[in-house]
Structure formats: structure tokens, C-alpha cells
N, C-alpha and C positions, 0 to 999 in steps of 0.2 A: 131468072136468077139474079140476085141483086150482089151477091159474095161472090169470089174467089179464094179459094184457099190451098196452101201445099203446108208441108211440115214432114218432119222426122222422128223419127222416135229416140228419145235421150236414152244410157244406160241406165241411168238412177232410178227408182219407183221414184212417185211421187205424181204431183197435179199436173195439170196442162199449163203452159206460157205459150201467152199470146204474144204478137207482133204485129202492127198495123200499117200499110202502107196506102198512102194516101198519094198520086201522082198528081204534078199540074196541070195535066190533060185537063182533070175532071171540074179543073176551073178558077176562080180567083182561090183567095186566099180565105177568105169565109165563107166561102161554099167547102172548099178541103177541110177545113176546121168544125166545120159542123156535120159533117161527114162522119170524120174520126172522134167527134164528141158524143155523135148517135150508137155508134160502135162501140166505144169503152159503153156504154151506158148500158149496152146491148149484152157485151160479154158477162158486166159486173151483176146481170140481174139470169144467166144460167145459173143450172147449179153446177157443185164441182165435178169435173172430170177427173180421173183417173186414169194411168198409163205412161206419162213420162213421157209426154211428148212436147217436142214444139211447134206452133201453128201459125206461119203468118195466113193476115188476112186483108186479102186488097178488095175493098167495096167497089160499085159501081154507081156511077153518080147520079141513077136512081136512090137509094139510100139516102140522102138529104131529104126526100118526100113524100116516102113511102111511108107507110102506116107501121108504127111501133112494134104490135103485137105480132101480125104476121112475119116480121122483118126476126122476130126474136126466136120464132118458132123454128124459123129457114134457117139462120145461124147454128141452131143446136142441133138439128139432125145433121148437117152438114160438119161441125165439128166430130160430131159421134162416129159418123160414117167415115172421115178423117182415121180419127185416130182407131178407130178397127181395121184399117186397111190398111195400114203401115206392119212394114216388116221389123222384126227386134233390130235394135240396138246393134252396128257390126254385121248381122247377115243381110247379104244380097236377092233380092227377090228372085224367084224362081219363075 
């Protein structure tokens, strides 16, 4: 797994918002920057989600090396699976 991710579900309909956190664990300052460069680049080429959610997403510093395609694949199912799994808006999981 190269992602982490948590998130909530907002009241409003609408798209997914993402948030990216990139710690200095994972290294200098242009290894985190090209990290979170692969990532927007990653999210901007899903298609759109729906559901009103929000999703941060904390990479792992594999992600600076890893292969494009599979990296994009892992992302969206891992998104999807996200926000189907989230409880509405206000209720408490059961």
C-alpha cells in the first residue's frame, strides 16, 4: 500500500475534496514535494467522485518511485472504497 487515507462525509451533495499531508519523516524537502506533486497529479487524472465527502490523503514515501499507473489505480479504488464506507453526515456508526 503506498496511500493512507481517512475522511468524513460533509452534509451538502456534491464532489469529493481532497487534502494531502505530506510529513518530514518521509524526507527532505524535494522528496515531500515531489511526493505531493505525484499525488495532485494523481487525483487530477480520477474521474469525479460523488458523495460529499472529505478525504485527506497521507502518501508513503514509496510514492516518489513507484510506477504512475498502478500508483493511480490504488488511489481510486481506495478513494471509492473510502467514501462508501463512510457513515451520513451527523449519524454515528453502528
Amino acid at each position: 500500500l503506498h496511500f493512507t487515507a481517512f475522511g468524513r462525509r460533509r452534509g451538502a451533495e456534491g464532489g469529493v475534496r481532497f487534502g494531502i499531508t505530506v510529513s518530514r519523516k518521509l524526507g527532505p524537502a524535494v522528496v515531500r514535494n515531489r511526493i505531493r506533486r505525484r499525488t495532485r497529479e494523481l487525483l487530477r487524472r480520477l474521474p469525479e467522485f460523488s458523495g460529499g465527502c472529505d478525504i485527506v490523503i497521507n502518501p508513503r514515501p514509496a510514492v516518489a518511485t513507484a510506477g504512475f499507473l498502478p500508483l493511480g489505480h490504488e488511489l481510486g479504488e481506495l478513494i471509492q472504497k473510502l467514501c462508501a464506507s463512510l457513515p451520513d453526515a451527523g449519524k454515528l456508526p453502528s
